[in-house]
MDAnalysis code that builds the backbone (N, CA, C; Angstrom):
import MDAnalysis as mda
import numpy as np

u = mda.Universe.empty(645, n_residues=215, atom_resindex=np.repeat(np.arange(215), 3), trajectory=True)
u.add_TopologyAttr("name", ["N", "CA", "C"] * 215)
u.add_TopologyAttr("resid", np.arange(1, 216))
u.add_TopologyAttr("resname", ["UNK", "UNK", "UNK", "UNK", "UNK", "UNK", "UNK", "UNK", "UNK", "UNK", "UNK", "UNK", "UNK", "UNK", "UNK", "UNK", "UNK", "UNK", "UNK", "UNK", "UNK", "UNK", "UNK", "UNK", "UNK", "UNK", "UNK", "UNK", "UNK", "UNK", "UNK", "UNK", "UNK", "UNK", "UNK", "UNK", "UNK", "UNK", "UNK", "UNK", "UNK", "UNK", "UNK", "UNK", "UNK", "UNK", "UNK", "UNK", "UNK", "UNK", "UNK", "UNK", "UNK", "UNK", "UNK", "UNK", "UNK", "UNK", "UNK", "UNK", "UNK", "UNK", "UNK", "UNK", "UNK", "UNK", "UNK", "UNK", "UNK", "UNK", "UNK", "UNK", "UNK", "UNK", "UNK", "UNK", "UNK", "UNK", "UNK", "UNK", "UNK", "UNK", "UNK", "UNK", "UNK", "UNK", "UNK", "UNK", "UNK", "UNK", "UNK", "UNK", "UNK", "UNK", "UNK", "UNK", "UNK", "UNK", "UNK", "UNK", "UNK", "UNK", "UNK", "UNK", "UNK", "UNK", "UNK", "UNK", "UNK", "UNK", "UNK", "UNK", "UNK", "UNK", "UNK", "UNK", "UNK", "UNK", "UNK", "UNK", "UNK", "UNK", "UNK", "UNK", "UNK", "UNK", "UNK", "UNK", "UNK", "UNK", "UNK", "UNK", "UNK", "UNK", "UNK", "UNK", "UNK", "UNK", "UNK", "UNK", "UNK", "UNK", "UNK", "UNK", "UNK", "UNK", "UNK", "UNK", "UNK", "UNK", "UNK", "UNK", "UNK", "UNK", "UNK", "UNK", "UNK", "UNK", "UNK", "UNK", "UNK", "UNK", "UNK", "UNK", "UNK", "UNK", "UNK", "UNK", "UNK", "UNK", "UNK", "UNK", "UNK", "UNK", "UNK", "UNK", "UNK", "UNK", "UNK", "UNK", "UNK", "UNK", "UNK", "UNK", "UNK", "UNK", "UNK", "UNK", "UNK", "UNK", "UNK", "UNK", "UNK", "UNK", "UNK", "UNK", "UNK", "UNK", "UNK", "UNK", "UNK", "UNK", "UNK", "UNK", "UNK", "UNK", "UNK", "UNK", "UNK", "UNK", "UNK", "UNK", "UNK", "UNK", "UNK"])
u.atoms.positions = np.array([
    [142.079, 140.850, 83.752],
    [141.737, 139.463, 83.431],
    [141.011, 139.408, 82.088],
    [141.163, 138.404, 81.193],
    [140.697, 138.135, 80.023],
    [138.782, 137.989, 80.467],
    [138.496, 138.475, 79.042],
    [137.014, 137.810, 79.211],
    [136.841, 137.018, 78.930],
    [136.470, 135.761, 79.137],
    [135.861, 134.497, 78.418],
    [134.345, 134.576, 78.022],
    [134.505, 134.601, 76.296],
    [133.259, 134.620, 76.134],
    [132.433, 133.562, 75.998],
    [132.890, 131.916, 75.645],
    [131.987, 130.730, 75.870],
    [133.102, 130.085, 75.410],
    [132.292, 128.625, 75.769],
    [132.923, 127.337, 75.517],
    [132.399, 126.403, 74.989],
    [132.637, 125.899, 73.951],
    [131.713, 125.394, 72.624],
    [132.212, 123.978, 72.368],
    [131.460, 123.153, 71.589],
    [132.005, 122.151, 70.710],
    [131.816, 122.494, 69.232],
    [133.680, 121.877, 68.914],
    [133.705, 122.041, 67.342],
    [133.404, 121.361, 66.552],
    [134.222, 120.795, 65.631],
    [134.081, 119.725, 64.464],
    [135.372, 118.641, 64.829],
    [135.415, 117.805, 64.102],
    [136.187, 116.920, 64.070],
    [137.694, 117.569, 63.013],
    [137.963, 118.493, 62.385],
    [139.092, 118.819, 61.851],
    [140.142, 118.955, 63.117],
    [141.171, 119.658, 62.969],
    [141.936, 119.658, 64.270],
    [141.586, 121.007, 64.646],
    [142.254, 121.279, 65.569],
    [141.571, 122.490, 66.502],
    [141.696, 123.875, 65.831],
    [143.088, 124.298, 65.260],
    [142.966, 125.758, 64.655],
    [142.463, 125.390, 63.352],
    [142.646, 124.325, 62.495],
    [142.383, 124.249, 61.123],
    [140.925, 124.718, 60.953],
    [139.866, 123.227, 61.956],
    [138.939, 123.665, 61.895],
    [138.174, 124.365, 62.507],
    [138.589, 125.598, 63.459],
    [137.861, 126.317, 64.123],
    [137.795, 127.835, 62.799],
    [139.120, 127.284, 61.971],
    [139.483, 128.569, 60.929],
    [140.001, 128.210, 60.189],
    [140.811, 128.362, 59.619],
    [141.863, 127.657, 58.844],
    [142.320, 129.001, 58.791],
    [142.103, 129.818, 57.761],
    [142.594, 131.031, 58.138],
    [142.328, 132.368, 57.568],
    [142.719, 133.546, 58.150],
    [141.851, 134.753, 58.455],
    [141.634, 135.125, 57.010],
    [142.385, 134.860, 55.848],
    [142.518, 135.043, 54.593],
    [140.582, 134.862, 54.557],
    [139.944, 133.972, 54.772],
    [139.126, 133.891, 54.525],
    [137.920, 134.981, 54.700],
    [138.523, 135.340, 55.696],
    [137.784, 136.504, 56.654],
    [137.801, 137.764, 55.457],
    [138.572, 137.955, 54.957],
    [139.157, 139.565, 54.025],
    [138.700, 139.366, 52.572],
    [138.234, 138.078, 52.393],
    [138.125, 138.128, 50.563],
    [137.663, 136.633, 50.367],
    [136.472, 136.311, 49.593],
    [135.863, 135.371, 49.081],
    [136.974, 135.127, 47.642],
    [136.450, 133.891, 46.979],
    [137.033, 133.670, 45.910],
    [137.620, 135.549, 44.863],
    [139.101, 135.637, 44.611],
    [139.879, 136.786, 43.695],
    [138.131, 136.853, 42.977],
    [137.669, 138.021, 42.483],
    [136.947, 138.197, 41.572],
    [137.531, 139.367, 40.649],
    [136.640, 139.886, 39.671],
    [137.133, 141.353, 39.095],
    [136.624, 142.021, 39.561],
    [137.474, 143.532, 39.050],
    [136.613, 144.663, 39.815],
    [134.979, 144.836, 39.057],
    [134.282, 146.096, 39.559],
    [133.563, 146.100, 38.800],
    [133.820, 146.989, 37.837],
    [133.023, 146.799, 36.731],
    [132.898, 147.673, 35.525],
    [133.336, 149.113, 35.573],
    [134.195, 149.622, 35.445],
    [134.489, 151.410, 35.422],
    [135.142, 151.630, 36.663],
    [135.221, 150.735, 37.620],
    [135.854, 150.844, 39.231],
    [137.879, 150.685, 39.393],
    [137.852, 151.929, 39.820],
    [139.584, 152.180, 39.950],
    [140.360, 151.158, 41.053],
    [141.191, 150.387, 40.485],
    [141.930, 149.573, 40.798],
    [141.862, 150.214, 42.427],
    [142.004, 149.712, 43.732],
    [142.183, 150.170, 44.684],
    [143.729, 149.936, 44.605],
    [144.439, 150.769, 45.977],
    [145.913, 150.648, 45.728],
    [146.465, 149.794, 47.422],
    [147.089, 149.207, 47.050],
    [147.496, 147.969, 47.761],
    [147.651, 148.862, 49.279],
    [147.337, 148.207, 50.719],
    [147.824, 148.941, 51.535],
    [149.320, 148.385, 52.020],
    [149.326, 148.278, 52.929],
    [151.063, 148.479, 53.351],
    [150.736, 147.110, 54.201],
    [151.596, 146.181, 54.882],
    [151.397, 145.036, 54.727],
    [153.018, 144.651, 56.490],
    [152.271, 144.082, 57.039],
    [153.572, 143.384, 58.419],
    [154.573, 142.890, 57.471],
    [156.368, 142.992, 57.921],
    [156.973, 141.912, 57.381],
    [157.136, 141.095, 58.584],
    [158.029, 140.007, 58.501],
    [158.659, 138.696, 59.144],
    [158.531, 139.305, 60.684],
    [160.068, 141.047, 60.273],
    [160.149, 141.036, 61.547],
    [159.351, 141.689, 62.522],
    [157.643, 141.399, 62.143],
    [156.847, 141.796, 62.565],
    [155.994, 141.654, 64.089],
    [155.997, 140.129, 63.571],
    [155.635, 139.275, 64.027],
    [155.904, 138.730, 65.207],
    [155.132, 138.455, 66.073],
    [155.947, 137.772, 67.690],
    [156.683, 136.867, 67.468],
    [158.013, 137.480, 68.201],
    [159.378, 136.672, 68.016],
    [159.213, 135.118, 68.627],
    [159.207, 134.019, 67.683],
    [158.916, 132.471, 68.152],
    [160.070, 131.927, 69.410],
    [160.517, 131.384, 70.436],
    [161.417, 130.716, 70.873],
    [162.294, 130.236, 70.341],
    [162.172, 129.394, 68.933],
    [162.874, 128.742, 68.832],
    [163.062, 128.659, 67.186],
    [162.698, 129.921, 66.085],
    [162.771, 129.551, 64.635],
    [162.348, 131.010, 64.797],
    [162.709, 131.628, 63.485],
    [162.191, 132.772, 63.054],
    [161.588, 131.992, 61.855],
    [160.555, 134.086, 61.497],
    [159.546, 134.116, 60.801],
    [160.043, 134.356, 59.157],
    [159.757, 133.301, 58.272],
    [159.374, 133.642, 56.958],
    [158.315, 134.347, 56.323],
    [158.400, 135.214, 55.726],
    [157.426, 136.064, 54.968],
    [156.827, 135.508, 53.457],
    [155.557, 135.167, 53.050],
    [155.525, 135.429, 51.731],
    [155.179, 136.410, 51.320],
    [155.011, 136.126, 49.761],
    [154.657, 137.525, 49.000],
    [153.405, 137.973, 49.621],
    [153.131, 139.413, 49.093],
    [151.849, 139.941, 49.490],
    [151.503, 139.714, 48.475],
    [149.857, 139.184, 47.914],
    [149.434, 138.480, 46.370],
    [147.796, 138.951, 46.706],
    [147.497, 139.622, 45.555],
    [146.298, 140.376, 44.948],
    [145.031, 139.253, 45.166],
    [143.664, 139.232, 46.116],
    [142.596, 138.672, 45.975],
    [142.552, 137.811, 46.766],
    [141.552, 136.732, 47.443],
    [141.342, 136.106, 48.003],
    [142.477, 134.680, 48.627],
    [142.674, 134.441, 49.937],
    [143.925, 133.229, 49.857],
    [143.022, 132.254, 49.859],
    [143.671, 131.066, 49.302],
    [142.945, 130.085, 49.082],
    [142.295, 129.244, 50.049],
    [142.654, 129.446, 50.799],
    [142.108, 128.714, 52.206],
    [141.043, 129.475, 52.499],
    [140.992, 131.214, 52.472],
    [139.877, 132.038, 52.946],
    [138.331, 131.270, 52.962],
    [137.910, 130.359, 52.362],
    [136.261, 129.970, 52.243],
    [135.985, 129.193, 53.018],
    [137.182, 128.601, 53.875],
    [136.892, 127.886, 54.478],
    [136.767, 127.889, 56.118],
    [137.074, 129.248, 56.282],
    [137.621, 129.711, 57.269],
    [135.842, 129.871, 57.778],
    [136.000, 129.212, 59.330],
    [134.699, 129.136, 59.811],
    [134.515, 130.486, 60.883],
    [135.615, 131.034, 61.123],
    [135.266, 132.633, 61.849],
    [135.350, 133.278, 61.238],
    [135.646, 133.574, 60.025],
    [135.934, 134.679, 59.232],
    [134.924, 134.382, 57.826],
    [135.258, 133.503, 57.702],
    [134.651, 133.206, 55.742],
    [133.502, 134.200, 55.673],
    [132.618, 134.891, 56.136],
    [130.882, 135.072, 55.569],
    [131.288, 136.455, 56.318],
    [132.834, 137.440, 56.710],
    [132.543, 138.676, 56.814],
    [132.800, 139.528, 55.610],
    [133.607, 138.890, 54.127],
    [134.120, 139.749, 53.166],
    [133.413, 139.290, 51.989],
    [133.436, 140.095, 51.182],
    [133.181, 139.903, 49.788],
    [134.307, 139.824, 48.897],
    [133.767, 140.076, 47.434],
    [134.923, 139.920, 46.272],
    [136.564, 140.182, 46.863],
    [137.236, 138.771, 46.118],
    [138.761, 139.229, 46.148],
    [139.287, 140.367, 45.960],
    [138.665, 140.766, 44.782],
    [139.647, 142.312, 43.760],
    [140.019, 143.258, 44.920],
    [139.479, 143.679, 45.573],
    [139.787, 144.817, 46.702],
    [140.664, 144.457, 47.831],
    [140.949, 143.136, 47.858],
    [141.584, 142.569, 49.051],
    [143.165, 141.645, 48.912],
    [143.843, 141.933, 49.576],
    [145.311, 141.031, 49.562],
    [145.406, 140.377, 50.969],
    [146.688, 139.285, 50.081],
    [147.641, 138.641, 51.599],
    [148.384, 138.143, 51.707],
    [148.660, 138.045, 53.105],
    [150.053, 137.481, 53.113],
    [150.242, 136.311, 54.406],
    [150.601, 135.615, 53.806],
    [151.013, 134.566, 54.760],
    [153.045, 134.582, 55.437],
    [152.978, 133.877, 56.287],
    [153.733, 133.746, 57.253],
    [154.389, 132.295, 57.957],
    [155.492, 131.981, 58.026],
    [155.113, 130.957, 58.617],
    [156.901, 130.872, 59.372],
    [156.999, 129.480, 60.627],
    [158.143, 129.127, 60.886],
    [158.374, 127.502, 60.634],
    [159.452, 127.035, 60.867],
    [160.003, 125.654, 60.954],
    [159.201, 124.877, 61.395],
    [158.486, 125.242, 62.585],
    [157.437, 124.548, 63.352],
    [156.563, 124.857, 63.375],
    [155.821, 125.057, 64.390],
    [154.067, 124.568, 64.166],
    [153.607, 126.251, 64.377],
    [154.112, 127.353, 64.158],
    [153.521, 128.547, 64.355],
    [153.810, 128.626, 62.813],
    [151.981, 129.582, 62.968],
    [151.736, 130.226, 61.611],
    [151.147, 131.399, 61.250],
    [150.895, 132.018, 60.770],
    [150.129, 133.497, 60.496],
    [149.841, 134.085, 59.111],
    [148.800, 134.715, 59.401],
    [148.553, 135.477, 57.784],
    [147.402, 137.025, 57.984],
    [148.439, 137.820, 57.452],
    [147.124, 139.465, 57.424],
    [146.707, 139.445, 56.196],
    [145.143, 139.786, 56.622],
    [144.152, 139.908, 55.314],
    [143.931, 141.335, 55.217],
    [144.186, 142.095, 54.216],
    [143.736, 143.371, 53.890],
    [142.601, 143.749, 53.290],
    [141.630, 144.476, 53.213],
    [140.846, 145.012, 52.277],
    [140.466, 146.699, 52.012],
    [140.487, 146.924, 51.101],
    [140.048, 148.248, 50.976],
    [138.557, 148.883, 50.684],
    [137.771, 149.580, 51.516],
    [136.539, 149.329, 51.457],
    [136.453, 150.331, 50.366],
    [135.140, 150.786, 50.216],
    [134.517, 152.340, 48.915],
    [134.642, 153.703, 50.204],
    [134.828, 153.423, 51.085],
    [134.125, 154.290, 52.022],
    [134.147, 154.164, 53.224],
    [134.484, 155.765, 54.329],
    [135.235, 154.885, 55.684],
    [133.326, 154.439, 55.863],
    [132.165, 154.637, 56.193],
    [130.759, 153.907, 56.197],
    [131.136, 152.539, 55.887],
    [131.903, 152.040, 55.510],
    [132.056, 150.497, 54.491],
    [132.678, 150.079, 55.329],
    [133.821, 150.583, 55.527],
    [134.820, 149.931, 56.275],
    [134.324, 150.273, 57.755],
    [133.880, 150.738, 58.485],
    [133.227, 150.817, 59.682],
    [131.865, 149.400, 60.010],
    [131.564, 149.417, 58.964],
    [130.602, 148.428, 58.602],
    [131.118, 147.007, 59.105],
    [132.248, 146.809, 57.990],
    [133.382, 145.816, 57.764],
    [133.965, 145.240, 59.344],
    [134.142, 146.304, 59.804],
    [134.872, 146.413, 61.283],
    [134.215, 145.540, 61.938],
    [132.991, 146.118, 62.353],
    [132.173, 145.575, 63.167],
    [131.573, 144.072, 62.428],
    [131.694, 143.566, 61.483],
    [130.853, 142.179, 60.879],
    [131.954, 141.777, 61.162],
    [133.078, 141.859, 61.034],
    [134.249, 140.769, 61.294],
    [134.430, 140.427, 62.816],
    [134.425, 141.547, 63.479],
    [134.451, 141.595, 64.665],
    [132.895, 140.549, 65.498],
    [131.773, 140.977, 65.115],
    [130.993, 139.954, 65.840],
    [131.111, 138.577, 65.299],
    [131.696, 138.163, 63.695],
    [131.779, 136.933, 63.586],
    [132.737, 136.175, 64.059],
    [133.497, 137.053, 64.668],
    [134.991, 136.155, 65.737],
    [134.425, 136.147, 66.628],
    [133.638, 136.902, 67.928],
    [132.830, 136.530, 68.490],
    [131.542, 135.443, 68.451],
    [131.230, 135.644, 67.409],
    [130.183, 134.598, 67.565],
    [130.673, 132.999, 66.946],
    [132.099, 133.025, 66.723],
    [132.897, 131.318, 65.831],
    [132.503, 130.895, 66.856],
    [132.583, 130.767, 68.307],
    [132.587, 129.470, 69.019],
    [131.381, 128.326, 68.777],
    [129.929, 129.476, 68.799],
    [129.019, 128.825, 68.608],
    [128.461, 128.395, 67.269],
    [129.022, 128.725, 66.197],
    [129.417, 128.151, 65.100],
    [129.969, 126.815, 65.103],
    [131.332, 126.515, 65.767],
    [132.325, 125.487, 65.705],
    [131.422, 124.494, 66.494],
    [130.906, 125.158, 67.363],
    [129.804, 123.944, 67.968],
    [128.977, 123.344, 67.169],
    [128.053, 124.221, 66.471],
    [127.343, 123.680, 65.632],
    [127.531, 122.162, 64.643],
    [128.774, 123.261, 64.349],
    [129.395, 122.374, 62.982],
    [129.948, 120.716, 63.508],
    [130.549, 120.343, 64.399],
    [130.859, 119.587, 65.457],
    [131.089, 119.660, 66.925],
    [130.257, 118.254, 67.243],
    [130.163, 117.892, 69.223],
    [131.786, 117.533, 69.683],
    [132.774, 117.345, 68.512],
    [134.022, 116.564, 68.787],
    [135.281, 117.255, 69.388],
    [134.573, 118.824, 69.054],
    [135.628, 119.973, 69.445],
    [135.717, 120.922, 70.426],
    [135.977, 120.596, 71.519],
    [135.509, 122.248, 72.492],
    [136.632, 123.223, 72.172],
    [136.056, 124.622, 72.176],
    [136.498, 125.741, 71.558],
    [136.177, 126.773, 72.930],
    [136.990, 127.267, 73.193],
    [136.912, 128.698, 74.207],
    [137.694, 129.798, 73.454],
    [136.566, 130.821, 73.588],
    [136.594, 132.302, 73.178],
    [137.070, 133.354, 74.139],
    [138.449, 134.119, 73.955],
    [138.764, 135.190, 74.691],
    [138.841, 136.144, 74.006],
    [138.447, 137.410, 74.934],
    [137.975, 138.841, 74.103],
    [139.315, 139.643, 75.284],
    [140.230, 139.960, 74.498],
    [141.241, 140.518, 74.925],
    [141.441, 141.899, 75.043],
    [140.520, 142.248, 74.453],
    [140.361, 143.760, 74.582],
    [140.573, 144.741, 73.226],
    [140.493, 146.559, 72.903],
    [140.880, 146.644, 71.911],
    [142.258, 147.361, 72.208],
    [142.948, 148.124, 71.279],
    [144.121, 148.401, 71.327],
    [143.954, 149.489, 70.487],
    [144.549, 150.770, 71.156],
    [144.972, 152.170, 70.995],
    [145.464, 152.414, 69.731],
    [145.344, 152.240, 68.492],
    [145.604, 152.945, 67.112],
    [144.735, 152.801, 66.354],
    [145.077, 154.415, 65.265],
    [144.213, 154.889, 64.438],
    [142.885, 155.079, 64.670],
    [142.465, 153.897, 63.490],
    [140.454, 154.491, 64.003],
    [139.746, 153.167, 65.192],
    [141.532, 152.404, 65.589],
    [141.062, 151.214, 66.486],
    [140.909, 149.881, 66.377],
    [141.528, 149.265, 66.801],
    [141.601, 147.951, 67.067],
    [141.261, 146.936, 67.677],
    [140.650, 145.611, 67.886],
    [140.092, 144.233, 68.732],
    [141.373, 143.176, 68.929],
    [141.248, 142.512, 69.685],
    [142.367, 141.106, 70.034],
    [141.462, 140.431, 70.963],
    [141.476, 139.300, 69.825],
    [140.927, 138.037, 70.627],
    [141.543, 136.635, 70.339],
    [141.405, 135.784, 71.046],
    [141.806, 134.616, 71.179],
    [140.765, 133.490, 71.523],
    [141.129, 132.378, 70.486],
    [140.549, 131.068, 70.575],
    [141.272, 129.823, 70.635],
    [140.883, 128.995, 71.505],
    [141.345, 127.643, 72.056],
    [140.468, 126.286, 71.523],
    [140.946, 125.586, 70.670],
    [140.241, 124.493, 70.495],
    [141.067, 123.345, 70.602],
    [140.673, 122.048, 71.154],
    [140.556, 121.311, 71.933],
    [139.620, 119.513, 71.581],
    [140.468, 118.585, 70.693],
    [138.997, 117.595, 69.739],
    [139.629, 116.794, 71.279],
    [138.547, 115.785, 71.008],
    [138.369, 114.700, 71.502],
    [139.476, 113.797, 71.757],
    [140.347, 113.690, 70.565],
    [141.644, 112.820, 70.299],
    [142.878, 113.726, 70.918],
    [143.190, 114.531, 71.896],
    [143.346, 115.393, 71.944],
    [144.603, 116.134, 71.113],
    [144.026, 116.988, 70.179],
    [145.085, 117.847, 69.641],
    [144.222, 119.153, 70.305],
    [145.251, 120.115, 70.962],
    [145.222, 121.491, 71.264],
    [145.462, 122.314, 69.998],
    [144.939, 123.357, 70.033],
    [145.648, 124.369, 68.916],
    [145.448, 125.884, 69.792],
    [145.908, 126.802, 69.442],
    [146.112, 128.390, 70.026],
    [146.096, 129.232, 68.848],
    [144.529, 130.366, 68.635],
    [144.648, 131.042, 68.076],
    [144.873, 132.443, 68.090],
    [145.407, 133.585, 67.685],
    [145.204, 134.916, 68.104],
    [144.609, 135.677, 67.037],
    [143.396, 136.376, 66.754],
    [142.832, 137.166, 66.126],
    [142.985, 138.432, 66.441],
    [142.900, 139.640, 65.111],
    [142.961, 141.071, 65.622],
    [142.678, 141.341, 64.309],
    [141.431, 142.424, 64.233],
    [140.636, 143.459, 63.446],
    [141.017, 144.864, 63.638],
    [141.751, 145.460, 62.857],
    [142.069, 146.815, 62.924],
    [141.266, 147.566, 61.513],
    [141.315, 149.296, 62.244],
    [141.129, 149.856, 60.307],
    [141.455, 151.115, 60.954],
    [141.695, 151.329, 59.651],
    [142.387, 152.835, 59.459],
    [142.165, 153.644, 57.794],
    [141.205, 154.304, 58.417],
    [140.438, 155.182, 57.558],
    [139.407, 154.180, 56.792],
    [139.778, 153.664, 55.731],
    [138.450, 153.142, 54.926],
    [139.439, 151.655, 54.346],
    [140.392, 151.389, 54.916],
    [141.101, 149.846, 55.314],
    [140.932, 149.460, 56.350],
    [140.325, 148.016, 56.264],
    [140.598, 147.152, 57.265],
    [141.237, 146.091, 57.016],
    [142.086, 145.847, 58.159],
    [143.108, 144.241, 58.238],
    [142.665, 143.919, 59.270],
    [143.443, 141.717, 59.069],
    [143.510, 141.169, 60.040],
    [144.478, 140.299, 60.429],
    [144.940, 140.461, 61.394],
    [145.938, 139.028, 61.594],
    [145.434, 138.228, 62.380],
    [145.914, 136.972, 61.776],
    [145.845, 135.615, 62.255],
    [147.067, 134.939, 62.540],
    [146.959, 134.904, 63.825],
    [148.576, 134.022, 64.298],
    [147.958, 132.816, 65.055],
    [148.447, 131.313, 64.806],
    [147.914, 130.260, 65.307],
    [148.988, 129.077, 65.281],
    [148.949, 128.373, 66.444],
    [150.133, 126.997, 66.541],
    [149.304, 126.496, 67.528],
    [149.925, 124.859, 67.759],
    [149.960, 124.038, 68.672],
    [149.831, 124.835, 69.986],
    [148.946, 124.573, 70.688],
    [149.619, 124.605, 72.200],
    [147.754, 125.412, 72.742],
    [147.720, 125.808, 73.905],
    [146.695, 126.533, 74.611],
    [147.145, 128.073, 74.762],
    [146.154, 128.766, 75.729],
    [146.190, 130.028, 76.046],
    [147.403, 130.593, 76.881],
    [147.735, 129.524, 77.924],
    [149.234, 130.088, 78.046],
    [150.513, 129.699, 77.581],
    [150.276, 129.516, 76.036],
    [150.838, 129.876, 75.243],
    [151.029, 130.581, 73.922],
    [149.908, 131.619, 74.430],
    [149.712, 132.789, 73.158],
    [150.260, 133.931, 73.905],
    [150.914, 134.482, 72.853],
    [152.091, 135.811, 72.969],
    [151.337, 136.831, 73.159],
    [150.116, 137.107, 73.797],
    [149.034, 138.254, 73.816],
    [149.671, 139.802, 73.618],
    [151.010, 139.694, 74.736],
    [151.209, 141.329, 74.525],
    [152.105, 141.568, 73.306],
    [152.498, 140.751, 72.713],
    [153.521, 140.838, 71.653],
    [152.800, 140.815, 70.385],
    [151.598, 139.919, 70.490],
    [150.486, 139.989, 69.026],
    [149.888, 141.011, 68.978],
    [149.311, 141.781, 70.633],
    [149.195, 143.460, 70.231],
    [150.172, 144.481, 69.829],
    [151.096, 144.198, 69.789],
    [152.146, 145.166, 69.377],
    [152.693, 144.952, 67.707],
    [152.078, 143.612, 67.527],
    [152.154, 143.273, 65.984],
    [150.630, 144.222, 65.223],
    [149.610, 143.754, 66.167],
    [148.192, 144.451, 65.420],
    [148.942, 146.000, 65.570],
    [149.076, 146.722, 66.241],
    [149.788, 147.899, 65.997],
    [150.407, 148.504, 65.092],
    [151.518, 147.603, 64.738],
    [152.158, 147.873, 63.782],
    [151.253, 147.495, 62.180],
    [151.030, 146.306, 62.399],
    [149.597, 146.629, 61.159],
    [149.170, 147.187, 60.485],
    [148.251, 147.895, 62.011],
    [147.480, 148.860, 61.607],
    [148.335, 150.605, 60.891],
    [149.308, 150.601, 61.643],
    [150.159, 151.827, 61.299],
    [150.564, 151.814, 59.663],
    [150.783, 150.132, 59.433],
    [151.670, 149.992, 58.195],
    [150.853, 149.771, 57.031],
    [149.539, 150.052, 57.383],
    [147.829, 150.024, 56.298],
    [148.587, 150.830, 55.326],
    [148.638, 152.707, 55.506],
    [148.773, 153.876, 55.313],
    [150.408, 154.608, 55.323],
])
């Protein structure tokens, strides 16, 4: 059985937008430069289309994988305040015909210490969004599931969030924090709908592949 970790009120945006908008945010603040004398890091390896949990009814488009922060990343209320500078970080977005969407955020830390670091700040700030989204707005209830972690490399998290406004729009999110060696990624897969309708065992088999395809 899933854990439920709480049940919150959000904001008035709609339910996945504003519980996140998206994980991009989580992996990289505004593109910056590197620093002074610091070696370009080298891109890690990145999900394609047919990565992704197969939709019912549309397959998955891929975009490019593109150097530094996605533009949405700052706004992202579970993720935004776990990454720093763009330069070290890429992404890629995802999307179908309809209302499913996704995007993996990469970053490359100095050091597996960094990226262990990394792991764990991303990881308690997806845990701790619900009571965030509350904060931020009474208009939204938000429920937090901690799905467990998943068997590769140096290890993986899957969790899921449900938000829920007033007017009622539903949204369904799936989160997952992996790293492998001194990279960490994340995917973000999110559409219309509630918890039984998130692809749980199929989004772990995407964080899997992920994580494999860092290196």
């Amino acid at each position: 059985m899933p854990k439920r970790i709480r049940t919150v009120t959000l904001t008035g945006l709609t339910a996945l937008t504003a519980a996140g908008l998206a994980l991009g945010t989580l992996l990289a603040v505004p593109a910056g430069a590197a620093p002074a004398g610091a070696a370009a890091p080298q891109r890690p390896g990145f999900l394609s289309a047919a990565d992704l949990p197969p939709h019912p009814s549309s397959s998955w488009t891929a975009g490019r994988i593109t150097a530094g922060a996605s533009p949405e990343v700052e706004v992202d209320r579970c993720l935004g305040m776990a990454l720093g500078d763009g330069w070290d970080s890429w992404y890629r977005d995802f999307r179908t015909d309809l209302d499913t969407s996704a995007r993996q955020v990469s970053v490359e830390l100095s050091s597996v210490s960094a990226a262990k670091g990394r792991f764990s700040r991303v990881s308690e700030d997806i845990k701790s969004c619900a009571t965030r989204i509350e904060q931020a707005d009474p208009e939204v209830e938000a429920t937090l599931r901690d799905y467990g972690t998943v068997n590769v490399e140096e290890g993986a998290h899957v969790y899921g969030l449900h938000t829920e406004t007033t007017w009622g729009a539903t949204d369904i999110r799936l989160l997952s924090v992996g790293r492998d060696g001194t990279t960490v990624t994340v995917v973000d897969w999110r559409q219309l709908g509630d918890f039984d309708d998130a692809p749980v065992k199929a989004f772990k088999k995407t964080t899997v592949t992920a994580v494999n395809k860092l290196h």
